[in-house]
Structure formats: C-alpha cells, structure tokens
C-alpha positions as CSV (number, residue, x, y, z in Angstrom):
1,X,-82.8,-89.1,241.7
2,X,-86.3,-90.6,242.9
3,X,-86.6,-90.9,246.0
4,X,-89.4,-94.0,246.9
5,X,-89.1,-94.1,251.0
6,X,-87.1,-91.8,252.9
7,X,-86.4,-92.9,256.8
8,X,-86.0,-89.7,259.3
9,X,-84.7,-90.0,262.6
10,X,-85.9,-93.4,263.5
11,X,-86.2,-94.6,266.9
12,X,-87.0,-97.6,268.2
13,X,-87.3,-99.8,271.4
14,X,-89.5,-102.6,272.7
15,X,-91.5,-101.7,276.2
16,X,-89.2,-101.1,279.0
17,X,-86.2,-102.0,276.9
18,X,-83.0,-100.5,275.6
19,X,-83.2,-98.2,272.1
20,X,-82.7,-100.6,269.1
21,X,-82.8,-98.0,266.9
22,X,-81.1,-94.2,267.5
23,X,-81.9,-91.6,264.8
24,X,-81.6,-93.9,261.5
25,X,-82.0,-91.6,258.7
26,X,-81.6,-92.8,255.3
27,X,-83.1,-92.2,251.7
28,X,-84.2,-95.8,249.4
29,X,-83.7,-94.4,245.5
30,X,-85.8,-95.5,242.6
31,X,-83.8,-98.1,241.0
32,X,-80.5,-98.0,242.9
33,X,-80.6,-100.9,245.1
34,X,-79.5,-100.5,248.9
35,X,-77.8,-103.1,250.8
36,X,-77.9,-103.1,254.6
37,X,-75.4,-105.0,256.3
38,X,-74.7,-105.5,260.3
39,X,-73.5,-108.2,262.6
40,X,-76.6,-110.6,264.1
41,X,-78.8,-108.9,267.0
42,X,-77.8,-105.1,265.4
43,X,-81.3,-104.3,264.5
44,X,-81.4,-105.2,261.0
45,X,-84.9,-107.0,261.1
46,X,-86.3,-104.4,263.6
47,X,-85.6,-101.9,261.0
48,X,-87.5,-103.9,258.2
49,X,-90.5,-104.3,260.2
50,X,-90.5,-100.5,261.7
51,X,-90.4,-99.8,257.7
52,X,-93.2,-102.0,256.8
53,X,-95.1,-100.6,259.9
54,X,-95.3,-103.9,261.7
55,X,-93.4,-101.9,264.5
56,X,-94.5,-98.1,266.3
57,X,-91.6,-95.6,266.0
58,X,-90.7,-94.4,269.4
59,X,-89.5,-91.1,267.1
60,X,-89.4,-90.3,263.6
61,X,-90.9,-90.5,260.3
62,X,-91.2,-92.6,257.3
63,X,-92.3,-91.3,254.2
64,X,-93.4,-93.9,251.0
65,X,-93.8,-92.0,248.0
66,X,-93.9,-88.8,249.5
67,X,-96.7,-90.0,252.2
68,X,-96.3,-90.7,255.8
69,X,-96.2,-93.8,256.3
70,X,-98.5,-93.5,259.6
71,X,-101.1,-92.0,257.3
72,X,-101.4,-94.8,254.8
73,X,-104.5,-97.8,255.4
74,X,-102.7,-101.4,255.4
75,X,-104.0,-101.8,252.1
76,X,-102.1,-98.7,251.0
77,X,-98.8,-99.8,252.1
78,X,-99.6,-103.2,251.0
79,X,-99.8,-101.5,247.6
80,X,-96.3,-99.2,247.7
81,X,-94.6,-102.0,249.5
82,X,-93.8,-105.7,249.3
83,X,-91.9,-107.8,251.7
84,X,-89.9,-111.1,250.6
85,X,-89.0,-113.1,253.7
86,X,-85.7,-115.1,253.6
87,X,-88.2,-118.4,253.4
88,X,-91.7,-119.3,255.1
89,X,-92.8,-122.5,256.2
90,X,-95.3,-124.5,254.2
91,X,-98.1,-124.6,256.6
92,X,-100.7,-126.4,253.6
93,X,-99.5,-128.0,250.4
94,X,-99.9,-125.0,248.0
95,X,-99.2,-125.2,244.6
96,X,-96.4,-122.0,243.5
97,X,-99.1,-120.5,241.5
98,X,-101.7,-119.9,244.8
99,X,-98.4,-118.7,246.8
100,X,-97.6,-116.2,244.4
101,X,-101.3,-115.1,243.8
102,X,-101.5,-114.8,247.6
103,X,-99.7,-111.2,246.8
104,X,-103.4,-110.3,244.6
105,X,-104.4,-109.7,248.3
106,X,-104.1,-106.5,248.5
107,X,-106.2,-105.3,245.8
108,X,-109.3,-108.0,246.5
109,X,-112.0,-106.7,247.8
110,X,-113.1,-108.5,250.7
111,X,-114.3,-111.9,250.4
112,X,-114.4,-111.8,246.6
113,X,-112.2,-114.0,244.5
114,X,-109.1,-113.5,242.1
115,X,-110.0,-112.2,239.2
116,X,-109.2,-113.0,235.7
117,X,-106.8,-109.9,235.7
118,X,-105.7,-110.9,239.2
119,X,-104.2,-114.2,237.5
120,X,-103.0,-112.6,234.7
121,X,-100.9,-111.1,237.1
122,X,-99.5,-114.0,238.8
123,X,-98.5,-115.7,235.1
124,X,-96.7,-112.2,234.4
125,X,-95.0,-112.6,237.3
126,X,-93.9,-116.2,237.1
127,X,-92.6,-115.5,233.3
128,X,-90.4,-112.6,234.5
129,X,-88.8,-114.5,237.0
130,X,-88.4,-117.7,234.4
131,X,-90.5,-119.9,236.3
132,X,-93.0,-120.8,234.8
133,X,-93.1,-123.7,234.5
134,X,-93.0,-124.1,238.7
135,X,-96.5,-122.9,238.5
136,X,-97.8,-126.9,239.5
137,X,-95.1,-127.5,241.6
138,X,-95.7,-127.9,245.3
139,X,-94.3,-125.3,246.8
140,X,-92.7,-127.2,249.7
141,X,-91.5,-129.8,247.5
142,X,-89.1,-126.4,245.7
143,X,-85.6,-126.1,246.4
144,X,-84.3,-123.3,248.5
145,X,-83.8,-121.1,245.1
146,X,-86.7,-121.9,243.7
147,X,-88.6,-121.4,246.7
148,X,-87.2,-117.8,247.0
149,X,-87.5,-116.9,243.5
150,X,-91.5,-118.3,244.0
151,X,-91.8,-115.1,247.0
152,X,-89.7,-112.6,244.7
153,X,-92.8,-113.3,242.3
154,X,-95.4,-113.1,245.1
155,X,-93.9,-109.9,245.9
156,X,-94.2,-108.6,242.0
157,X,-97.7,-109.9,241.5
158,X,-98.4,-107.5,244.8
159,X,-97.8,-104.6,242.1
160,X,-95.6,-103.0,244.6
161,X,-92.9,-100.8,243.5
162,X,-90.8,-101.2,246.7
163,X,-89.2,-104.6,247.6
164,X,-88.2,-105.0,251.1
165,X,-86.0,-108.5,251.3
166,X,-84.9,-110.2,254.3
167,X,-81.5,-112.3,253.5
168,X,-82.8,-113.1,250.2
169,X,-80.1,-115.6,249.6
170,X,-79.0,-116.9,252.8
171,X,-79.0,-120.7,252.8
172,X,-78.6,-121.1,249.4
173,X,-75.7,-122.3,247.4
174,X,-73.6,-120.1,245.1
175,X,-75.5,-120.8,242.1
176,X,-78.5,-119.4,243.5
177,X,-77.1,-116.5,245.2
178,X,-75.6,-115.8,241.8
179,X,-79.1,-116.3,240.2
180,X,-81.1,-113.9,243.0
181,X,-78.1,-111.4,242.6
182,X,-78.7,-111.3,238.9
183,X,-82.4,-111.2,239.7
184,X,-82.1,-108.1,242.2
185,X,-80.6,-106.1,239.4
186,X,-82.5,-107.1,236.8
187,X,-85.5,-105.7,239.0
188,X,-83.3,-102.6,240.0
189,X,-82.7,-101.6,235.8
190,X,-86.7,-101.7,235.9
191,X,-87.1,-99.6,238.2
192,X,-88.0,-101.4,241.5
193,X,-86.4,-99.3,244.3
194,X,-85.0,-102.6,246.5
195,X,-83.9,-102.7,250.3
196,X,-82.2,-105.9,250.7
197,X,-80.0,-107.5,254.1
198,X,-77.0,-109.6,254.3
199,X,-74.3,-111.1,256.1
200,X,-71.9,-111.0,252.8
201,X,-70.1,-107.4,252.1
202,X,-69.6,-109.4,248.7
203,X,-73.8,-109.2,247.9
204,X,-73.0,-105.3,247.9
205,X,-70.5,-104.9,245.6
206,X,-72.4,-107.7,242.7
207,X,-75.9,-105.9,242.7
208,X,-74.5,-102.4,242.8
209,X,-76.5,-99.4,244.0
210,X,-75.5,-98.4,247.3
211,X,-74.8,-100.4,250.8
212,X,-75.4,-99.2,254.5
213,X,-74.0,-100.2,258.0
214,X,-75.7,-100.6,260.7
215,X,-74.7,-102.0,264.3
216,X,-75.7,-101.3,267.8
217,X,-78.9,-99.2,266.3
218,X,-76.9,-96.6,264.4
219,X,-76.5,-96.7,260.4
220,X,-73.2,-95.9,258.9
221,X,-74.2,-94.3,255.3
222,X,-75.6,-95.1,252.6
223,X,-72.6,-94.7,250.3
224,X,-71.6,-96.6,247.1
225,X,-70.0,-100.0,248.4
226,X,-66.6,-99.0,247.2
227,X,-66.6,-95.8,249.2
228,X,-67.9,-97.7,252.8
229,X,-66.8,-101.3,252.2
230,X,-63.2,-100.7,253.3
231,X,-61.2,-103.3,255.3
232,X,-61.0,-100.6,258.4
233,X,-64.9,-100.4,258.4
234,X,-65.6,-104.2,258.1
235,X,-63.7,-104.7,260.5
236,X,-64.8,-102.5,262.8
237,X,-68.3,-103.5,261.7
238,X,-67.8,-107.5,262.5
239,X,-65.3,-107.3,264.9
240,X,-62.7,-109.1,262.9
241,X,-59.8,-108.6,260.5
242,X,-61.2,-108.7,256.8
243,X,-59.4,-108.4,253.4
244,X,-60.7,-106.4,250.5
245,X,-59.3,-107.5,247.3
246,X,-60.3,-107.5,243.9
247,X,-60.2,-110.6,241.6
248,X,-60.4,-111.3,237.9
249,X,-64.3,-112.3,237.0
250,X,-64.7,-113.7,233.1
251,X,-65.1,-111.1,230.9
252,X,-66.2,-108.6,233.7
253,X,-63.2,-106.0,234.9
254,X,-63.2,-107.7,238.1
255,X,-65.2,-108.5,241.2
256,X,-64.7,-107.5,244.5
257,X,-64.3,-109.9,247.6
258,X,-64.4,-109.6,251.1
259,X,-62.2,-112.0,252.9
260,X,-62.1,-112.6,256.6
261,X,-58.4,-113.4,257.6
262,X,-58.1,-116.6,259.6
263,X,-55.7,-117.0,262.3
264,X,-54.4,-120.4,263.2
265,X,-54.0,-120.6,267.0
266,X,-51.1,-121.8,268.0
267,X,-51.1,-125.0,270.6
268,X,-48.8,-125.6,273.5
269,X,-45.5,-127.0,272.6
270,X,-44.6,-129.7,275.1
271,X,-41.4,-129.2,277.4
C-alpha cells in the first residue's frame, strides 16, 4: 500500500460558525480509488477545498506525499495535486487545446510561454483520454461529457499524480457516466491515486477501490463499498429506505445497484 495524502483529524468551520468538519481522518492510496459520498450541505466540497488548501484547518494535518500540506509553495501542491471541477463556465471562447494547456501552469515560469515540451504535454494528454480530435473544438460549444473529459485532461497535463474530482459525472447521461467511470479506473490501474464525490452509491461499486461516508462533518470509513454500502447505512446516510441488489451485467458477474424504495402515498378516499 502507497499512501499519496493522508487526512488527520481535520477540523473545520467558517468564522463564528458551527464545525463543518469534526476530526476527519482518512488515508487516499496509490491507485485504489476513494469515493466520498454524503447527502447535499454535509461538507463534501468543504472537505475538497480544505484538501487542496483553498480552506485553513481549524485542527489537523494533511500530509501529500509524505509532506505537510501547510509546508508546500502553491506551485508545489499545484504539482502533487490536480483538481477537476464538476464543469466551469466558459468565460472566453477557448479552443480545448488552450483549456487543457491551462494545467502547464504550474510549471511556467512566470510570464514565459508554453513550451514545446509544455504542448507535448497537452497532445499526450488529449490522446489518453481519446480526444483528440476535440483539440479545435470550442470548448463551450462541447457537450457535457466531452466538456468533462476536456478538464480530466487539463488535470493530467498538470502532471499531478493526485486527482481530486468534484461530481465528475453529475449532469451527464448514462453513457457518459459509463464513459468517466471507465475513465476513473483506467487512470486508477496507472496509478493515479483519485478522490472523487457523488450522489450515486452505484459510482462506488463500478470504479472499485474504496468508498467513504460522510454527513453532518463526520466520515464513516473508508471501507471497500461492499463492506459500507449496506441498505442500513444508506439509509441512515440519506435518510430514506434504499435497496441493495445485485443484477446481471453482460459478461461481467454482476453489478451492484442501489435503489431507493418509493412509496406511493395514499389519497383520501371520499365518504
């Protein structure tokens, strides 16, 4: 096991408000993917941006690559880390290749310009992704899934070995959550240690690796999904009755699905 961040005790809350966080403690392993999941308003974001250091730790310690976080320049984190939004806004008409080279940032020097070796980059990036030949494209003119594969490859051109993702796949449609989720442990198997949200128990169990709960500030794990996603702690989690069942899948032994059970409400009869 390689450890790539470890989270220690975390603590967290915004001036003269309540704790957010209360003694989070988790390790992110090289390669083994980590779902987080949590109902909205539970933290889930803070947690991302006290990780990326965008946020200062009322207690605890964050370690990337065996540093302290607190120690490292922004350019040093910038470096171990990368963060993939769920989308941005497109401010100016960018072409995909000038998003993705955006991620060079980190390792210009300042006021020069990319490099040859800084666009070599970017094209590596694009190929392993498959898309190529999005390169030209407008970025705001991309579907949802193509626009989110297009800041998956801003976040490998960053040469980052850590991938931080917010709800990579919320919004799209089941084909491109299929593709992302295929993309996620494709990067996993290389060795890309991955922290990724969701609202869907479902996204644990397809990329594999491990899943944590987190609601009202406290984390629950991390454990493999089929050892925490049970129908007690989902429910307990959301609030709300939820099925676990397992389903043929193709040539695959079978997939897991979490099903939230619906409950017709029955009107008034009239007298």
């Amino acid at each position: 096991m390689v450890l790539s961040l470890r989270a220690e005790g975390l603590r967290f809350a915004y001036p003269g408000g309540p704790l957010l966080l209360r003694d989070v403690s988790f390790d992110l392993e090289t390669g083994r993917p980590l779902c987080l999941l949590g109902p909205n308003g539970t933290g889930k974001t803070t947690l991302l941006r006290c990780l990326l250091g965008l946020e200062r730790l009322a207690q605890g310690r964050i370690a990337v690559n065996g540093r302290d976080l607190a120690q490292l320049s922004p350019v040093e984190a910038a470096r171990a880390m990368a963060y993939v939004p769920q989308d941005t806004a497109a401010v100016f008409p960018f072409l995909a290749f000038d998003v993705v080279l955006m991620g060079r940032t980190p390792h210009l020097r300042f006021m020069a310009s990319p490099t040859a070796e800084d666009r070599r980059q970017v094209r590596n990036a694009l190929a392993r992704l498959d898309i190529a030949h999005l390169a030209e494209r407008r970025f705001h003119e991309l579907s949802g899934g193509e626009r989110q594969l297009v800041l998956i490859a801003r976040a490998l051109a960053q040469g980052s070995g850590i991938l931080v993702m917010d709800e990579p796949c919320a919004g799209l449609d089941l084909a491109n959550q299929a593709r992302l989720l295929g993309v996620i442990r494709a990067l996993a198997r290389d060795g890309y240690s991955i922290l990724l949200t969701t609202h869907l128990p479902d996204h644990a169990f397809a990329v594999g690796g491990q899943v944590a709960l987190l609601k009202d500030g406290q984390l629950r794990g991390p454990e493999a999904p089929e050892v925490l996603l049970t129908a007690a702690e989902l429910e307990a989690l959301y609030g709300t009755a939820i099925d676990v069942i397992q389903v043929p899948a193709g040539r695959a032994q079978g997939q897991v699905l979490c099903v939230p059970v619906m409950h017709e409400r029955q009107g008034r009869s009239e007298g």
